[in-house]
N, C-alpha and C positions, 0 to 999 in steps of 0.2 A: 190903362194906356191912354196917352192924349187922346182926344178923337180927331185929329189931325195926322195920326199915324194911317197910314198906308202902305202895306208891304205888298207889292208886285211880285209875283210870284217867278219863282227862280225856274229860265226859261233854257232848255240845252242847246233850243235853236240860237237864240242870241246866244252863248258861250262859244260856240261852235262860232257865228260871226264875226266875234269881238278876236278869236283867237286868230284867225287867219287861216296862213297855212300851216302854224304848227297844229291845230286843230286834229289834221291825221297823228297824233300823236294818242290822241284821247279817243275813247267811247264814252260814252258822258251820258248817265242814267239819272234822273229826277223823280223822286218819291214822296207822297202829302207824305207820309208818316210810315218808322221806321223804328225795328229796338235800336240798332245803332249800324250807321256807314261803316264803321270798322268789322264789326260782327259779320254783316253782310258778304262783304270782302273777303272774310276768312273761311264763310260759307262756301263762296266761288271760288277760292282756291282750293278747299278739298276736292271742286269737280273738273275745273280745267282751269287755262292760262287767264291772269289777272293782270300782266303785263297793259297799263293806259288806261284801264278800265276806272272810271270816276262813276262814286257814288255818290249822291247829292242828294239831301233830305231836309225837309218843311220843317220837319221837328223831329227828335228822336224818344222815343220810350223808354229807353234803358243807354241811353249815352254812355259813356265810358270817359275816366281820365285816368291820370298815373294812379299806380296803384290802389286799382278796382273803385277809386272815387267813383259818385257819379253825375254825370255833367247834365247841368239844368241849365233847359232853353225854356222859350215861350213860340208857339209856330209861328215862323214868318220873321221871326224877332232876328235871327243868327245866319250863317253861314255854315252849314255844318256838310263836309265830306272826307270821304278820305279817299285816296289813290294807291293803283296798283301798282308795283313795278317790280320788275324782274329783274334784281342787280345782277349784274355781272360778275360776281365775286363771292368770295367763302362769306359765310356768315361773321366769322370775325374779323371783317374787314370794317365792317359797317358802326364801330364805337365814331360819336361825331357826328351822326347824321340826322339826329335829331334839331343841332345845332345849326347845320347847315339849310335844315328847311328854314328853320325861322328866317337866318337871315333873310332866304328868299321872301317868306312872307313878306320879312319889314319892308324890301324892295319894292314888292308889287305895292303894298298900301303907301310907300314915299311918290311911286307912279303914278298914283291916282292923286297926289296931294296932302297926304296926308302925314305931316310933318312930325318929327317927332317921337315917334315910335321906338319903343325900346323892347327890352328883351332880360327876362331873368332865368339865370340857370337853374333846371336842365331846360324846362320848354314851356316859359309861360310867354306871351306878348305882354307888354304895358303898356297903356298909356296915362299920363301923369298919375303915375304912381297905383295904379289900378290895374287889374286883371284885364286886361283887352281881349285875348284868346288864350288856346293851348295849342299841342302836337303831343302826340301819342303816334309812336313808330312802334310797330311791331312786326316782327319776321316770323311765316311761315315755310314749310315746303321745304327746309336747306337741303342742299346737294353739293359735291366737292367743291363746284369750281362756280356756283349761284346761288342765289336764295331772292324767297318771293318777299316783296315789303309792302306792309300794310301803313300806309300815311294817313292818320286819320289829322284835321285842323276844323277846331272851331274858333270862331271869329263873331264876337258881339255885336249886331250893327244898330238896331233898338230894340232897348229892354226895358220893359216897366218894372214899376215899383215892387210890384210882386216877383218877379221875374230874379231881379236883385237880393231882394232880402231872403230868397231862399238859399243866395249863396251867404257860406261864412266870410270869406275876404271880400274886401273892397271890390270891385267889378265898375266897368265902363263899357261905354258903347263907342262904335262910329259917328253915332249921332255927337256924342260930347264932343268929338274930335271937329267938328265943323262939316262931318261928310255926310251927302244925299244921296248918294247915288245907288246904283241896282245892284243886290246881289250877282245876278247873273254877271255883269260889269268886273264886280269883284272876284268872284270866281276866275272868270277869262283873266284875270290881270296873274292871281295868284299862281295859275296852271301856266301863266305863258315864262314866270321865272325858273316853277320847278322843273322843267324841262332841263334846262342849259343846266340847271343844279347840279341835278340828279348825274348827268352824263358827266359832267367833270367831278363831282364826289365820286365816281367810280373808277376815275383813272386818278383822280389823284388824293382822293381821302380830304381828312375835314383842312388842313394845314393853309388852302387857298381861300380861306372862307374864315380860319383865326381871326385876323385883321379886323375884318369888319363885324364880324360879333364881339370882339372887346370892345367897340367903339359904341355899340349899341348896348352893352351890360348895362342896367340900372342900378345894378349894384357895385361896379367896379370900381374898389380902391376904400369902398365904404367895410364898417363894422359890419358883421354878420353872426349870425349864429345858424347852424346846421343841427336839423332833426332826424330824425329814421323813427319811424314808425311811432312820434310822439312822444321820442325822449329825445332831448339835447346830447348832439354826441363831438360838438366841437364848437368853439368860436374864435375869432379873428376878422382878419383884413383878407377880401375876395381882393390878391392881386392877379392873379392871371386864371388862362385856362392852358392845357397843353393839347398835342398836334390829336390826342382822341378826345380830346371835348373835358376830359378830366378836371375839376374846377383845383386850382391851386392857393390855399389859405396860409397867410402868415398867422400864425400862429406865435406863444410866448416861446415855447418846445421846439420852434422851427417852421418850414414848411411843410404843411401836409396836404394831401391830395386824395380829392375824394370822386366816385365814377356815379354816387346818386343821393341822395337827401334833399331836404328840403331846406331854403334859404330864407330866414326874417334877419330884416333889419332890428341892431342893434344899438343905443347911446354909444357913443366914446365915451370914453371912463378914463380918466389917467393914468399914465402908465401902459398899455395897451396899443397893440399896434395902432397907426393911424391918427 
């Protein structure tokens, strides 16, 4: 790492500050080191309400991404927490809401300046063209008419060299982005969007939130090709997504529409949508 890096350590009092008064929204826990903020979360929901409840971690030992990946930080390097919440709604209400945090993410870091910012389905961040963050939404606890949600978001802000080449895809930081500023900053920025999110994804599902996640796709309109578990199981044109987050691919066959795999960029080839 430079020796010009300095990471200020991520403060609850400053998030708590920065946040205002939605601030009573949140309990906000900070930990040097952790197996993972989502784990922890799913911990505290076997024993009681998880409802606001932010865990925020230096670094984690056993990070988590989609499907059981595991997500490499370096301490101090990232942003890593996740959040409780207690929707208001059946369990399967909630297809979309994966989608929906991002947005929020991209909002809070456009807040801060930071321009640019995209987004690939189902939940990575980008920035130019690089792995900038993730989300990983998982639901515990269901009950008829709620269920508990586990939001886990990590967010690159400086990464060294080491830190990079341990991941297999491309990977970026805040720092590339031109930003300096404090975790704790960021954090406050990101928890002050997912509020207003969260409460109108539960009255109104992802449909208010479409709009501005196509606009934000980095993949929209381009070639694709879609994996599962490390086989090619479709390719085409990412034209749309629908009102549950559902990615919809022109295909030669038609449109088909798929609810999870993974999306690489593909050449146009002639003849081929796009």
């Amino acid at each position: 790492m430079p020796a010009s890096f300095v990471s200020s350590p991520l403060d609850a009092g400053r998030v708590v500050a920065s946040l205002g008064p939605l601030a009573s929204r949140y309990r906000i826990e900070v930990h040097p080191a952790i197996d993972s903020t989502s784990t922890e979360l799913k911990r505290r929901g076997a024993a009681g309400p998880i409802d606001g409840l932010v865990i925020a971690a230096e670094t984690q030992t056993a990070g988590r991404g989609r499907h059981g990946r595991s997500w490499v930080d370096q301490p101090g390097g990232s942003l890593l927490f996740s959040l409780g919440w207690q929707a208001p709604v059946a369990a399967g209400s909630l297809p979309g809401l994966s989608l929906a945090v991002g947005v929020a993410a991209c909002l809070a870091l456009e807040r801060l300046g930071i321009a640019r910012t995209q987004l690939k389905w189902p939940n990575d961040l980008i920035f130019r063209h690089c792995k900038l963050g993730g989300i990983l939404v998982e639901t515990v606890n269901p009950r008829p008419d709620s269920v508990d949600v586990v939001i886990g978001i990590g967010i690159n802000v400086r990464l060294e060299d080491a830190a990079r080449d341990a991941v297999s895809a491309p990977v970026t930081d805040l720092q590339a982005a031109g930003w300096s500023g404090s975790r704790s900053e960021l954090l406050a920025a990101v928890l002050s969007e997912l509020g207003p999110t969260l409460e109108r994804f539960a009255r109104e599902g992802f449909h208010p939130f479409r709009a501005a996640w196509l606009a934000r796709h980095a993949f929209q309109h381009r070639n694709v090709t879609i994996w599962s578990s490390g086989r090619e199981i479709a390719a085409g044109r990412a034209t749309n997504i629908d009102d549950d987050g559902a990615l919809l691919l022109e295909t030669p066959t038609g449109i088909r529409r798929f609810v999870s795999g993974e999306l690489t960029l593909r050449p146009d080839r002639a003849g081929e949508p796009g």
